[in-house]
Residue, then its C-alpha position, 0 to 999 in steps of 0.5 A: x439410500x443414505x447419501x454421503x460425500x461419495x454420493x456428491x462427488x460422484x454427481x460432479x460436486x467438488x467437495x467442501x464445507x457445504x457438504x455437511x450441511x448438505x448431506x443432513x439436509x438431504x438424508x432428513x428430507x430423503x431428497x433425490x433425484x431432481x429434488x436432491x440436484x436442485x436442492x444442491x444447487x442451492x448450496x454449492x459454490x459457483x463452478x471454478x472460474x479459469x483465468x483470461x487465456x490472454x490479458x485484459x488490455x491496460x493503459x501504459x502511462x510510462x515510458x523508458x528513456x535509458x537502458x536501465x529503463x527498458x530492461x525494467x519496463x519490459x519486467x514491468x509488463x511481463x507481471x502486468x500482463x500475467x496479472x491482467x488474466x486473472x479471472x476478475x480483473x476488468x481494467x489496469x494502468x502503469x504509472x511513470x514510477x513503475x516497478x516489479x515487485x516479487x514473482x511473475x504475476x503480482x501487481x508491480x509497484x505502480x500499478x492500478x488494477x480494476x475488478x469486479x467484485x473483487x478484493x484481492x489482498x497481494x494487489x495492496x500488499x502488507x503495507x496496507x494505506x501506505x499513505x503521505x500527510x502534510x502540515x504547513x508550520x507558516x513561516x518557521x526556521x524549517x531546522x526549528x521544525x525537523x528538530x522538533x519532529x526528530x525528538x517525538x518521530x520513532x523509525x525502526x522495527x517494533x513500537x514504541x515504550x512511550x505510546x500515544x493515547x489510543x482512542x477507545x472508540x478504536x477499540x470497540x471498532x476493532x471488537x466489532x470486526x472478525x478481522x480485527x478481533x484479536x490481541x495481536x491486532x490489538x496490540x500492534x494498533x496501540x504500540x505502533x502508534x506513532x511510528x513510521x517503520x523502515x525502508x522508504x518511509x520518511x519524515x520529509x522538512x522543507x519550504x513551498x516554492x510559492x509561499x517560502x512557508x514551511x512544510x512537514x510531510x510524512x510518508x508511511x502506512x499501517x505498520x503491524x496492524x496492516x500487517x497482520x490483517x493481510x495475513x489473515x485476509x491472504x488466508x481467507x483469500x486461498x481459500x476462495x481461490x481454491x474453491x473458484x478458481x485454483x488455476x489463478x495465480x496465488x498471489x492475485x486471490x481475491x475475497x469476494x465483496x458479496x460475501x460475509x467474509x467480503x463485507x468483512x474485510x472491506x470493514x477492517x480496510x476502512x479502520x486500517x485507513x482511518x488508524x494510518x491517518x491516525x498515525x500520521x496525526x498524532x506526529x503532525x500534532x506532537x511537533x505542533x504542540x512542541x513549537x507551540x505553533x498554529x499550523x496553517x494547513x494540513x491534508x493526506x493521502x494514500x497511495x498503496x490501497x483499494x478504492x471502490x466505485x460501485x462494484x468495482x474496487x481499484x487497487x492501488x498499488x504504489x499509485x496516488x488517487x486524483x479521483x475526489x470520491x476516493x480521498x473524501x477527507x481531502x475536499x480542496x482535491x490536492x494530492x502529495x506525491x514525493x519524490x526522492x530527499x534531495x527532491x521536491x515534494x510535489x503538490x498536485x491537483x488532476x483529473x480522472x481520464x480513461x487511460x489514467x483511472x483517476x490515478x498518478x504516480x507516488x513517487x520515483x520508482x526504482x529501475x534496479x534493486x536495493x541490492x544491485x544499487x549497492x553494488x554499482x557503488x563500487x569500492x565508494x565508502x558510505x560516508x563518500x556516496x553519503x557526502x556527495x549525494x545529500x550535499x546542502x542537506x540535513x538528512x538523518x538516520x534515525x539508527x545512526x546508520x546509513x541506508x544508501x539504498x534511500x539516496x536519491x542515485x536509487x530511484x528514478x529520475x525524478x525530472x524524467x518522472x515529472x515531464x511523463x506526468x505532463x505527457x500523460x495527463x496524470x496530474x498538474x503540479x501546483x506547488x513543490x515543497x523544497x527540499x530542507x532535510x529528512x529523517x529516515x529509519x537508515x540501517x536499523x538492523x544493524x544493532x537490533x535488538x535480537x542482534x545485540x542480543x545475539x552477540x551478547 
């Protein structure tokens, strides 16, 4: 008797890829029975994972000081703790900066989730290695060095006419990765070289409070190129999750590490992460070589990925790593954690405990959205709330407009960050950069092209 998909389902198998291989395997050997059930075995996928009836226990390092605070820290917990049920989650923590970001049950901002064997694409978003880097000029007019940074920085959507060299042994590592092995990655990697994107993304000048030295610090991840690879690796995840575990919320689908497809993706999130150093590199480098200048110190480090210890994978999600092992470039063991343009940037050295993870906060976090920080303006004009909000301080928009949803009334309170950083053992601050001024994308879309475009 001829053994087909019916045969299969009917033997309980839920159907899928293996079941053409399967099937003339099968018929050629005419296996049945116990042969046929044990052969099958062999090939079909594990039996579909339901996620924790309750959460796994995480670590809350925040805590709410005001009534905007506890309204968005109970939003905070009501995601985590949906997030804390997914079948391969073993661990999780909450940073001071915390936030929810998207629908109930996706990882908030601020957030460190731990799994087993497990990369889960939504947990480090599309801004895959959101990430800082700071160069140290010495002893330089900070105006000297923000100018210079202004002329070769590029804010906005899109890339650049003017693009920098990209490295041909980028390229064959692009050619060797299913992920990256397209024209559309290829293209994004070598025109949004140099560029620095929107939102709260920044070019940050400003002096050491130690050393009165001046600092640039750069703040912004992987652009198109990270874009684009957590598309493709969202789509490889569905459809894992619906072969494991299709009880899962859709937005925690994860790609299993074992797998070639794991091996894979974990590949292309090395190169997406040595392309965003890149990135910040070749600005760093730009404006050095226009001030002519002998840079006395620069290091990075991300705070939007996934770091892996063993068989398990942390995801980072708005969250800066203390843990040596997970920033391997950065050996003197110093983090950047910014905080708003009218404040420091901290410099910071930390210790990896129990309730931490081995990770602090990244940066102020948002109490409200965008939109209703917006509103609380009131009848205010832009160039009043502008005024009173950067007052002493050289803040541009790269587009000529201003975005008041990055003024420092918008996140917050970075005093309130700082001492939950102390309370909670995340990190001891060993210097601050002192705020000079800053260049952020502002409004870009304002006058975009395709709306200039349009009006035309």
């Amino acid at each position: 008797m001829s053994i087909t998909g019916k045969t299969l389902i009917e033997l309980g198998y839920n159907p899928g890829k293996w079941f053409k291989e399967a099937i003339e395997v099968a018929n050629e050997r005419q296996l049945s029975g116990a042969e046929l059930d044990a052969f099958l075995k062999t090939l079909a996928p594990p039996p579909p994972i339901d996620p924790h009836r309750e959460h796994v226990p995480y670590h809350a390092n925040i805590r709410a000081e005001s009534e905007e605070e506890i309204a968005n820290l109970k939003s905070v917990h009501a995601t985590m703790r949906e997030v804390m049920k997914t079948p391969t989650v073993i661990s999780g923590a909450i940073m001071p900066d915390a936030c929810p970001t998207g629908s109930v049950g996706q990882i908030p901002v601020g957030g460190v989730v731990a799994t087993r064997n497990a990369i889960h694409p939504a947990m480090h978003s599309a801004d895959i290695c959101c990430s800082v880097m700071m160069t140290n000029f010495g002893k330089v007019d900070p105006r000297q060095v923000l100018d210079a940074a202004h002329s070769i920085t590029h804010f906005g959507g899109g890339g650049r006419d003017d693009q920098f060299a990209f490295p041909a042994e980028f390229e064959e590592r692009m050619r060797a990765n299913s992920f990256l092995n397209n024209q559309r990655s290829l293209s994004l990697a070598k025109s949004h070289l140099g560029t620095q994107g929107d939102g709260n993304h920044f070019l940050y000048v400003g002096t050491s409070r130690e050393t009165g030295e001046t600092i640039m610090v750069t703040h912004h991840g992987s652009r198109g190129l990270g874009a684009n690879l957590y598309g493709k690796g969202m789509y490889i995840a569905e459809i894992f999750r619906r072969d494991r575990s299709p009880k899962t919320h859709k937005t925690n689908a994860w790609i299993p590490f074992d797998t070639e497809e794991g091996a894979a993706y974990w590949e292309a999130l090395q190169f997406v992460r040595d392309w965003t150093k890149l990135n910040h590199t070749v600005l760093h480098q730009a404006t050095v070589e226009k001030l002519r200048n002998d840079p006395v110190h620069r290091f990075w480090n991300e705070h939007n990925f996934v770091f892996k210890d063993g068989d398990t994978f942390y995801h980072a999600k708005g969250a800066t790593p203390l843990k040596a092992e997970f920033v391997p470039d950065t050996p003197d063991g110093l983090r950047l954690i910014p905080l708003n343009m009218s404040e420091p940037v901290l410099i910071v050295k930390g210790q990896t405990t129990e309730t931490n993870l081995g990770f602090a906060p990244h940066g102020a976090g948002r109490n409200i959205s965008r939109s209703q920080h917006a509103r609380n303006q009131g009848e205010r004009t832009v160039s009043a709330i502008l005024a009173a909000e950067t007052d002493g301080l050289d803040v541009r928009f790269y587009s000529g407009h201003p975005d008041i949803s990055e003024l420092p009334s918008a996140y917050k309170n970075a005093e309130n960050v700082k001492a939950q950083m102390k309370e909670f053992n995340l990190g001891e601050v060993v210097d601050e950069i002192m705020p000079f001024g800053c260049i952020m994308a502002g409004d870009w879309q304002k006058d975009a092209p395709w709306r200039r475009k349009k009006v035309k």
